[in-house]
DRENPA-946612 format. One record per residue (C-alpha): residue in three letters; x negated, y negated, z negated. Coordinates in pm, whole numbers, padded with zeros to 5 digits, always signed. Layout:
BEGIN
ALAXYZ/...
This chain:
BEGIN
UNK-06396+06863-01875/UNK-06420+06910-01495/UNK-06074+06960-01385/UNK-06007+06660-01618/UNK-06232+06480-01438/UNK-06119+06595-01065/UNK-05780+06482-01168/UNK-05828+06144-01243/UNK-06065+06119-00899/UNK-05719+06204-00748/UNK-05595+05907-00891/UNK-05834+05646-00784/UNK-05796+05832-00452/UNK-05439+05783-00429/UNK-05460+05403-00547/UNK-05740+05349-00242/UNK-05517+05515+00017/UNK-05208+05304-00113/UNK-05413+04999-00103/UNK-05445+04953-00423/UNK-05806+04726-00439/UNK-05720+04352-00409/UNK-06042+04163-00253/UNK-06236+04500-00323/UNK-06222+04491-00733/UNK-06013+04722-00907/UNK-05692+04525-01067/UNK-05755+04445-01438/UNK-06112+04543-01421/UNK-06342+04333-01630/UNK-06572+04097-01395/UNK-06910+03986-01525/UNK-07087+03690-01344/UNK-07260+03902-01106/UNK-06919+04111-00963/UNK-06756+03756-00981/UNK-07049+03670-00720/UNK-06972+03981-00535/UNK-06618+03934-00550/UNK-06612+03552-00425/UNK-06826+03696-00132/UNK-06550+03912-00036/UNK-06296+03622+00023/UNK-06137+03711+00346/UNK-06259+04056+00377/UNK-06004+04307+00491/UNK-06028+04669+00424/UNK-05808+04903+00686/UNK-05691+05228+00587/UNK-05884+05519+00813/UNK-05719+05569+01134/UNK-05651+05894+01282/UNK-05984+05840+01527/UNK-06160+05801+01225/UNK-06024+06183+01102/UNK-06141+06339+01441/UNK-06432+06165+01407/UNK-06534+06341+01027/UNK-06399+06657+01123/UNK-06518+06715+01469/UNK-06895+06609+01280/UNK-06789+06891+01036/UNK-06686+07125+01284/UNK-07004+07071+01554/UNK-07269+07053+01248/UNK-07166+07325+01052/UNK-07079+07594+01361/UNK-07420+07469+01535/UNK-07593+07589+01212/UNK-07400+07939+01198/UNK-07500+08014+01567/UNK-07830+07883+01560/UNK-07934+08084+01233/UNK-07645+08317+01132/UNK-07619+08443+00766/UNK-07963+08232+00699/UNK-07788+07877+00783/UNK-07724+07915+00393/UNK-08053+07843+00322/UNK-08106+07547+00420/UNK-07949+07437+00752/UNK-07593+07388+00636/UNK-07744+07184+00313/UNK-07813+06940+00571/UNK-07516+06996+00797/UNK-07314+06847+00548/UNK-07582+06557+00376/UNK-07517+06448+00780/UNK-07133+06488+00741/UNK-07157+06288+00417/UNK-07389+06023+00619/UNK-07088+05945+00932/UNK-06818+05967+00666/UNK-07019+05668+00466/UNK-07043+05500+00809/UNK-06665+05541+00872/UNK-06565+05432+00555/UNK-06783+05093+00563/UNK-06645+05054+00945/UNK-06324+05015+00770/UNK-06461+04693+00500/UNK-06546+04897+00205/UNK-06849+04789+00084/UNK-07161+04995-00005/UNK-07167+04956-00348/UNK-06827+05135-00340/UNK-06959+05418-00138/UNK-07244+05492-00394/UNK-06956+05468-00679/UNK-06773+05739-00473/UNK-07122+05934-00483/UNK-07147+05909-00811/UNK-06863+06050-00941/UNK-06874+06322-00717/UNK-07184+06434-00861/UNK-07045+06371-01264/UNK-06718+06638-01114/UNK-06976+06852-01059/UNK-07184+06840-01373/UNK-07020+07174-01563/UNK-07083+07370-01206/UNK-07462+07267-01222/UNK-07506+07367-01578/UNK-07328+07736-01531/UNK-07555+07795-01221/UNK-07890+07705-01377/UNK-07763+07882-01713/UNK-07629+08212-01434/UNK-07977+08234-01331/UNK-08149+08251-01659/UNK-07904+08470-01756/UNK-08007+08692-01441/UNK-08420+08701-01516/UNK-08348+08780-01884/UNK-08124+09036-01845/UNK-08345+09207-01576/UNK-08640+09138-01802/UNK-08378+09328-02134/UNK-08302+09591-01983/UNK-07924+09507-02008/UNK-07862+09503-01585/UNK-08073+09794-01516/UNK-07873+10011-01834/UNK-07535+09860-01700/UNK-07665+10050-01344/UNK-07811+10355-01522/UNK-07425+10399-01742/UNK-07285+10343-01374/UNK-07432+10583-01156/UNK-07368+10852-01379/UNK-07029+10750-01432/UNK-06897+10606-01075/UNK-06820+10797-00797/UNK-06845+10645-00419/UNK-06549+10772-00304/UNK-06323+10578-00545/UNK-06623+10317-00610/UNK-06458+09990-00467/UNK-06136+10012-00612/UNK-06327+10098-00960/UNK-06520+09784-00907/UNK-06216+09564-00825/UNK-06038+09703-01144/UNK-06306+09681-01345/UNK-06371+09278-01291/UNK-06008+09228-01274/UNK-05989+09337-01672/UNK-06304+09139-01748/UNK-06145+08844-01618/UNK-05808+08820-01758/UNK-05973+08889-02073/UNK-06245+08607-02040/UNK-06033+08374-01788/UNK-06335+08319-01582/UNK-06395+08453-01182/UNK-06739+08285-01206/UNK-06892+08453-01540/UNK-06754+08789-01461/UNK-06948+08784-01123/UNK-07266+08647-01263/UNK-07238+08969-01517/UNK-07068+09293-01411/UNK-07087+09187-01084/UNK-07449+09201-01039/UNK-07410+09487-01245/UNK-07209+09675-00985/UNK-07344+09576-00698/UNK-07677+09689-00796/UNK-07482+10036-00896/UNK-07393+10010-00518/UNK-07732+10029-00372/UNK-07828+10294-00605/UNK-07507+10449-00483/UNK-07523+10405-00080/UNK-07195+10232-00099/UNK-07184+09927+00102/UNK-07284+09597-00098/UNK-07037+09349+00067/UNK-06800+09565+00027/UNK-06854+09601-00346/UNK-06869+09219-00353/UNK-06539+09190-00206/UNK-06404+09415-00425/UNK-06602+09278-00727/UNK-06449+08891-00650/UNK-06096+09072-00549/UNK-06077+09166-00915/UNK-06245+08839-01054/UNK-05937+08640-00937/UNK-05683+08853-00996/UNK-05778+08808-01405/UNK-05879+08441-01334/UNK-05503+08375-01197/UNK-05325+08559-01465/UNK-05552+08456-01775/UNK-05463+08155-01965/UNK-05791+08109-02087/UNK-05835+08030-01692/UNK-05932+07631-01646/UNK-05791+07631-01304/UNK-05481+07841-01410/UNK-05391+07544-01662/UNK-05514+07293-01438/UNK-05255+07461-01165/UNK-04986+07414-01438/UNK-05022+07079-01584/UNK-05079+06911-01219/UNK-04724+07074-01126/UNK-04578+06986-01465/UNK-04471+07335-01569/UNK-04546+07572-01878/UNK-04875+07743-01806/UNK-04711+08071-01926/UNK-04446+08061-01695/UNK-04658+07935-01436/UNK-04857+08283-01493/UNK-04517+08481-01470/UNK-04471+08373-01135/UNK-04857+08412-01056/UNK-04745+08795-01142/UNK-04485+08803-00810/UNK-04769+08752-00552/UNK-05090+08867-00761/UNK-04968+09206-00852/UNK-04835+09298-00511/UNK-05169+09156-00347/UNK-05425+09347-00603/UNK-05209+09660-00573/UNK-05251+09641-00192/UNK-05599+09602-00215/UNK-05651+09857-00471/UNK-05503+10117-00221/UNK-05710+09951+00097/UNK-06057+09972-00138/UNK-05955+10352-00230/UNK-05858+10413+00164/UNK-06246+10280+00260/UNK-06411+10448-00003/UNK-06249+10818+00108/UNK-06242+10773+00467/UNK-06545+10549+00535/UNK-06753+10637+00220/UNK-07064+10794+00216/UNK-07074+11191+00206/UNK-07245+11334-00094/UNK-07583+11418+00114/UNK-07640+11042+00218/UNK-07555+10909-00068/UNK-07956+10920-00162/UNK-08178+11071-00429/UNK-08016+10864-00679/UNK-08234+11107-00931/UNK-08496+10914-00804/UNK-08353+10625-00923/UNK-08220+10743-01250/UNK-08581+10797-01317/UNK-08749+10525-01221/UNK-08513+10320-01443/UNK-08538+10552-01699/UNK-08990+10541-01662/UNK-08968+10135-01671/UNK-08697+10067-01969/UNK-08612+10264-02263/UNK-08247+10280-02210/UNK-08057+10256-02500/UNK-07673+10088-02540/UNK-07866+09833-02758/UNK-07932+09667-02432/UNK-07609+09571-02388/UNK-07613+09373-02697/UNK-07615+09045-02447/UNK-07334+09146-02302/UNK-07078+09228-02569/UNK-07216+08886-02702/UNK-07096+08654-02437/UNK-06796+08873-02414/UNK-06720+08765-02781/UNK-06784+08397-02691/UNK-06615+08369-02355/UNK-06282+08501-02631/UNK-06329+08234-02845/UNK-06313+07983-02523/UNK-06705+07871-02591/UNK-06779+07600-02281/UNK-06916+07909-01991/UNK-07251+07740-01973/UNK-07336+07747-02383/UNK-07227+08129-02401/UNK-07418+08192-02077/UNK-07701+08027-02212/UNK-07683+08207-02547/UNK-07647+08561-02384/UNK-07949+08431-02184/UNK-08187+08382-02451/UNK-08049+08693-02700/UNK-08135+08882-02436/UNK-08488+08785-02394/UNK-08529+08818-02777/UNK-08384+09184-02751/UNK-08584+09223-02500/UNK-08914+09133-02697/UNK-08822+09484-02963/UNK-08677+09728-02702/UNK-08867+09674-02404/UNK-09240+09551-02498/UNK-09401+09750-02242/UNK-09173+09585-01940/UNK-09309+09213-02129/UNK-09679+09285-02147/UNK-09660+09403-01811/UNK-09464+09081-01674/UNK-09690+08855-01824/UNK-09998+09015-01710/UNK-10190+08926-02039/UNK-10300+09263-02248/UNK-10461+09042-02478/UNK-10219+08781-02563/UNK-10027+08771-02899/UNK-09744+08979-02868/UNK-09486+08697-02988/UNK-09681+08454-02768/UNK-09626+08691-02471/UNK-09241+08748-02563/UNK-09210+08371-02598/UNK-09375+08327-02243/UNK-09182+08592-02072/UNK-08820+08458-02174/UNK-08955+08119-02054/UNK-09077+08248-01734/UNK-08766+08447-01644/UNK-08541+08196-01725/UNK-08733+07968-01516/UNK-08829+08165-01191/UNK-08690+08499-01219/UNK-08814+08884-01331/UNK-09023+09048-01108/UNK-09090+09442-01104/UNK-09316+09702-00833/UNK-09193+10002-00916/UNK-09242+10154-00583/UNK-08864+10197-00462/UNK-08711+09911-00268/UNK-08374+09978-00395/UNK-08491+09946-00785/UNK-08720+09639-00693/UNK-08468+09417-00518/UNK-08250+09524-00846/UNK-08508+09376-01105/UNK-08665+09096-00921/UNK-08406+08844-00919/UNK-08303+08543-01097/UNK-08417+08228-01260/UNK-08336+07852-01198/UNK-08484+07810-00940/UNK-08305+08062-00733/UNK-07996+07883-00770/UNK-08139+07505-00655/UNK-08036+07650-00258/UNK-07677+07668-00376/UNK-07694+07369-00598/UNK-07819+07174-00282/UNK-07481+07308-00085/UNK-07272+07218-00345/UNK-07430+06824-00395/UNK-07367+06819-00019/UNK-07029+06934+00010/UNK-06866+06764-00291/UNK-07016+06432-00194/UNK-06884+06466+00117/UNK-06480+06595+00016/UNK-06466+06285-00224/UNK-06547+06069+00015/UNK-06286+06182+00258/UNK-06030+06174-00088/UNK-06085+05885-00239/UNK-06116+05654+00084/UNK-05817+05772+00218/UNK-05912+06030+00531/UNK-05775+06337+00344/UNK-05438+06162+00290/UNK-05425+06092+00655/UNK-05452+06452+00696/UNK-05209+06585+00457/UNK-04928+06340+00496/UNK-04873+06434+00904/UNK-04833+06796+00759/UNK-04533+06735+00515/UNK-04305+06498+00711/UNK-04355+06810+00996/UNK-04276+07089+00745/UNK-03901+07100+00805/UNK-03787+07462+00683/UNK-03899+07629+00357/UNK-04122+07826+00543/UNK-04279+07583+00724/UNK-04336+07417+00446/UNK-04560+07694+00237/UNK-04773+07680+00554/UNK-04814+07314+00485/UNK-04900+07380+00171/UNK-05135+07655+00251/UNK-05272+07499+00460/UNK-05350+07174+00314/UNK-05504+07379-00002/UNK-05748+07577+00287/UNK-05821+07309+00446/UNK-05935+07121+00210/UNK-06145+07432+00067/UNK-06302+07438+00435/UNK-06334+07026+00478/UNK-06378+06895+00073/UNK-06584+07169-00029/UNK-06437+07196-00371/UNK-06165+07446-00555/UNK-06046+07142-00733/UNK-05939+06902-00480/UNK-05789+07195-00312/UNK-05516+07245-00601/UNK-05516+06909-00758/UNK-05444+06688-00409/UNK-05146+06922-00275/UNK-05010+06953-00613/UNK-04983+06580-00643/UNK-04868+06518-00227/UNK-04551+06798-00233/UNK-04477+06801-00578/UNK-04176+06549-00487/UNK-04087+06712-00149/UNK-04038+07042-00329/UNK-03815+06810-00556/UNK-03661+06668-00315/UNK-03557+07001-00132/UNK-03424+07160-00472/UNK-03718+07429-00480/UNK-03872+07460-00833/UNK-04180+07385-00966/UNK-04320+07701-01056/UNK-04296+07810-00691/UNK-04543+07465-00610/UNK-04761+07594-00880/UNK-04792+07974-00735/UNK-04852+07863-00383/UNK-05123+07602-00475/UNK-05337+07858-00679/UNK-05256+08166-00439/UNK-05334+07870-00140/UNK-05659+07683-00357/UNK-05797+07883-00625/UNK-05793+08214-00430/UNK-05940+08100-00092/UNK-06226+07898-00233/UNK-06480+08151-00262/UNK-06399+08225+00143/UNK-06651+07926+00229/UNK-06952+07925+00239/UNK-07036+07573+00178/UNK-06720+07527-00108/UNK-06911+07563-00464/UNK-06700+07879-00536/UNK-06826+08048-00206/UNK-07192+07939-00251/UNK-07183+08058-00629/UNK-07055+08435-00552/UNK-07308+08469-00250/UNK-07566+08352-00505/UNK-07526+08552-00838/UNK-07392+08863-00604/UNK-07677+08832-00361/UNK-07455+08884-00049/UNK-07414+08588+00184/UNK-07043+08475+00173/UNK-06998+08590+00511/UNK-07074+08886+00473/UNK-06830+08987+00203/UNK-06553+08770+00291/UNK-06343+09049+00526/UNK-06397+09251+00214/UNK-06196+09041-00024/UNK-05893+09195+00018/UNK-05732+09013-00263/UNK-05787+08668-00150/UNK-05633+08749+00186/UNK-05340+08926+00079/UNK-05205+08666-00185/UNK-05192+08336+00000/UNK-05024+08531+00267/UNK-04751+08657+00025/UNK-04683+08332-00061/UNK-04614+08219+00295/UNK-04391+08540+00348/UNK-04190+08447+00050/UNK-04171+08094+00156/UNK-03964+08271+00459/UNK-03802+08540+00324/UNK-03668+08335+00056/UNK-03780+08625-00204/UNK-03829+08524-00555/UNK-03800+08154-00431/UNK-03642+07948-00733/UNK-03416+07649-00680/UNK-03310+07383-00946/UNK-03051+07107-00891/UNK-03117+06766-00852/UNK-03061+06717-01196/UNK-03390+06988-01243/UNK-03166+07267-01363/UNK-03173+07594-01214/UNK-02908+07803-00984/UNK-02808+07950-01365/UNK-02728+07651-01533/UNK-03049+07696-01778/UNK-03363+07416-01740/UNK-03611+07534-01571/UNK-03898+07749-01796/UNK-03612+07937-02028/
C-alpha cells in the first residue's frame, strides 16, 4: 500500500537525520562480502547532517528553476520544462547530499524507493487514461454530457458540479477517481454549456475533497488518523468542523459566480447544435453508463482504484463493441475487417493512445479526442521528478532542517497551526508529494501538541485541511499534475477556482487563534471533561 509505504520512508528519514547510520550501514543489517568491502572502505568516513547553506542552496535551485520555467513558457512549462526543472533540482540535491559523505550507492537507494512510493500513482494514471479513450470510444462521456446539458443550468452550474463530486466522493473515498470520471464528465458539460472550464474544475476538485476528507474509505483520511494515533471516525468528526463550513462557503461563492458572472442565455451557444451532433455520432442510450455504475460498485467494495479503473476501462470498450459499432468501424478505419477483430483493435487502440473523432464542431471534438496512456506519460514524467526529488530532501535530512526551526518558533497556539500549515504546504510546494506532506508533520508536532495539552484530533484536522487539501494547488505535486491531466485544465489555471481548498486550511489557522472547537487533554491524555479522549 502507498501510504504504508510513505510511512515507513518517514522512518528511515528520521533515523538518517538523527544519525542513525554507523560507518554508512544500517545497524543490524545483514553484510555480505561485498558491503563488508564497502563498509571497511568507509573506515573514517564522516557523514554531516545538511547545514542550513545546504537548505538555501536546494530551495533557491527550486525556486530559480521552477519560476524561470513559468515565465519563460507560462501554462505550457507543464509540458515539459518543469519535468526538467526538477530532474535538475533532484541532480544539486544528490550533489549536496554526497558533499555531506553519503555515498552514491545510498543516493540511488533513496531513488529507488521513491519511485516504489509511487508505484499505485503510476498504475491509476495509465489505467485513468484508458479509462478516458474507452469511455469516449462507449459512448459513456459523451451520454454523461448529453443527460447534463439537458439537465444543468449555468447559472447554478458550479455549485451543481462541486455538489455533485462531493457525493461521489464520500461515497467512493477517492478525490482522484471521481475527477478522472464525473469530472471529465462535467467539464465537457461546461464547454457545451459556455460556462468557464477552470472554473468547473475548481468546483469539480472543491467537491472531490470535501468527500475524500470525510469518507473513511479515504486512504489519506486513515492514513491522517493512524499517523496521529486517533480513531479514524473521530478523526472525521472533527474533519466535519472545518470541511462543512469551508464547502458551504464555497457552495455560496460558486452560486454567487454562476448568477452574477455567468453567461446570459443568448451566449450560452447553440447547444442544439451540440445535442445533435452527439446524438448523429452515438446512439445514446443509459446503457452507456453501464461503465460507470460498474466502477461505482467496485470503488464500494474498496477494489485497489487502479483494478476497478481498469475493469470499467475495458467493459466499456466491450459495450462499446454492441451499442456503438458505427463509432468502431469508423475509428479503425477498416470497412472490411472482422467486426470482433475491429472491436478488439479499437479497445486496444484507445486504451493505448486515445479516441479520436471529426465531427466538425471544435467543442464536440476536443470532448471525444482525448485519452490513452500515453497522454498521461507528461504527468508521469512530473511526478518521477518531483518525488525523487522530496525524498531526497526527507530522508537525508534537509526537510528536517526545515521543519524543526518552525516548531521551537511557534510559541502561541496560533502560531503554531501556521507552523503546521505551513510545514504541510511547504512540503506540497518543495517534496512534491500529498504523502510526505501529512505523514512528516504528523510525526514532527505530534509531541509538541502533547506537550502543550492540545489533543490529537485537532493535529489530525490541521494536517489533512494543511496536506491533503492543498496538494492538488501545485503543479508539479502528483495530486496537482493528476487533476490538470484527467480535467484537461492546467493546474494554474483552476487553482483560484478551488474555493474549497483555500477556505479549509485557513479555518484551521483561524481556529488555531480563536481557540474555537480547539480540544485540550491533560497530561495524563484525558480531556477538559474527565473522559479519554475519542468517547
Amino acid at each position: 500500500m502507498e501510504a504504508d509505504a510513505m510511512a515507513k520512508r518517514i522512518a528511515r528519514g528520521d533515523q538518517r537525520a538523527a544519525g542513525g547510520r554507523g560507518g554508512g550501514c544500517a545497524a543490524g543489517e545483514a553484510m555480505s562480502d561485498s558491503t563488508k568491502d564497502n563498509s571497511q572502505e568507509d573506515v573514517g568516513r564522516s557523514v554531516r547532517p545538511p547545514s542550513l547553506a545546504d537548505l538555501v542552496i536546494v530551495l533557491v535551485t527550486l525556486v530559480v528553476l521552477i519560476g524561470g520555467s513559468l515565465a519563460l513558457f507560462g501554462l505550457d512549462a507543464l509540458d515539459g520544462p518543469i519535468q526538467v526543472a526538477l530532474v535538475l533540482c533532484a541532480m544539486v540535491a544528490m550533489l549536496v547530499v554526497l558533499k555531506n559523505g553519503n555515498r552514491w550507492e545510498e543516493v540511488e537507494a533513496s531513488g529507488q524507493r521513491a519511485l516504489s512510493s509511487i508505484t499505485s500513482a503510476v498504475f491509476i494514471l495509465l489505467a485513468v487514461g484508458a479509462l478516458i479513450g474507452t469511455w469516449n470510444m462507449s459512448g459513456t462521456i459523451p451520454t454523461l454530457v448529453y443527460y447534463g446539458i439537458q439537465v444543468l443550468s449555468p447559472g447554478w452550474y458550479y455549485a451543481a458540479a462541486a455538489l455533485i463530486c462531493g457525493i461521489v466522493a464520500m461515497s467512493i473515498g477517492s478525490s482522484w477517481t471521481t475527477a478522472a470520471t464525473i469530472g471529465v464528465g462535467l467539464v465537457g458539460i461546461a464547454t457545451m454549456l459556455g460556462v468557464s472550464a477552470p472554473i468547473t474544475a475548481g468546483a469539480v476538485i472543491s467537491g472531490a475533497y470535501l468527500g475524500d476528507k470525510l469518507s473513511p474509505l479515504s486512504e489519506t483520511t486513515v492514513l491522517t488518523a493512524q499517523m496521529v494515533r486517533v480513531n479514524v471516525y473521530e478523526h472525521i468528526k472533527r474533519q466535519a468542523w472545518t470541511s462543512v463550513p469551508a464547502f458551504v462557503i464555497a457552495f455560496v461563492l460558486f452560486l454567487l459566480i454562476g448568477w452574477v458572472w455567468g453567461p446570459a442565455a443568448t451566449d450560452m451557444g447553440d447547444t442544439g447544435s451540440e445535442l445533435t451532433s452527439l446524438g448523429d455520432i452515438y446512439w445514446i442510450t443509459p446503457l452507456n453508463l453501464l461503465p460507470l455504475l460498474l466502477l461505482v460498485v467496485l470503488s464500494a467494495r474498496k477494489v485497489p482504484a487502479a483494478l476497478a479503473l481498469m475493469a470499467a476501462a475495458l467493459f466499456a470498450g466491450i459495450v462499446g463493441i454492441f451499442t456503438q459499432p458505427a463509432v468502431i468501424r469508423a475509428f479503425v478505419g477498416e470497412p472490411g475487417l472482422n467486426p470482433v477483430v475491429a472491436g478488439i483493435k479499437a479497445i486496444w487502440r484507445a486504451m493505448a493512445n486515445g479516441f479520436e473523432k471529426t465531427s466538425g464542431l471544435a467543442d464536440v471534438d476536443r470532448l471525444l479526442s482525448r485519452g490513452g496512456m500515453d497522454s498521461m506519460l507528461p504527468t508521469l514524467w512530473l511526478i518521477i521528478g518531483a518525488v525523487t526529488f522530496g525524498t531526497l530532501l526527507e530522508e537525508f535530512g534537509l526537510l528536517n532542517r526545515l521543519i524543526e526551526p518552525m516548531v521551537r518558533a511557534a510559541k502561541g497556539t496560533g502560531r503554531l497551526f501556521v507552523a503546521v500549515f505551513a510545514s504541510a504546504f511547504g512540503l506540497n510546494v518543495i517534496a512534491g508529494d500529498q504523502y510526505i506532506a501529512l505523514v512528516l508533520p504528523a510525526r514532527v508536532f505530534r509531541a509538541e501538541f502533547a506537550r502543550r495539552g492540545l489533543a490529537p484530533t485537532n493535529l489530525s484536522r490541521l494536517a489533512a485541511d494543511s496536506g491533503t487539501v492543498t496538494s492538488p494547488l501545485v503543479p508539479w505535486n502528483s495530486c496537482g499534475a493528476f487533476m490538470g491531466a484527467v480535467l484537461g485544465v492546467p493546474t494554474l489555471a483552476y487553482l483560484p477556482f478551488c474555493l474549497f481548498n483555500i477556505a479549509s486550511p485557513l479555518l484551521s489557522v483561524v481556529y488555531g487563534f480563536t481557540g474555537f472547537k480547539i480540544e485540550h487533554v491533560s497530561p495524563k491524555g484525558r480531556r477538559e471533561d474527565g473522559k479519554p479522549h475519542g468517547e
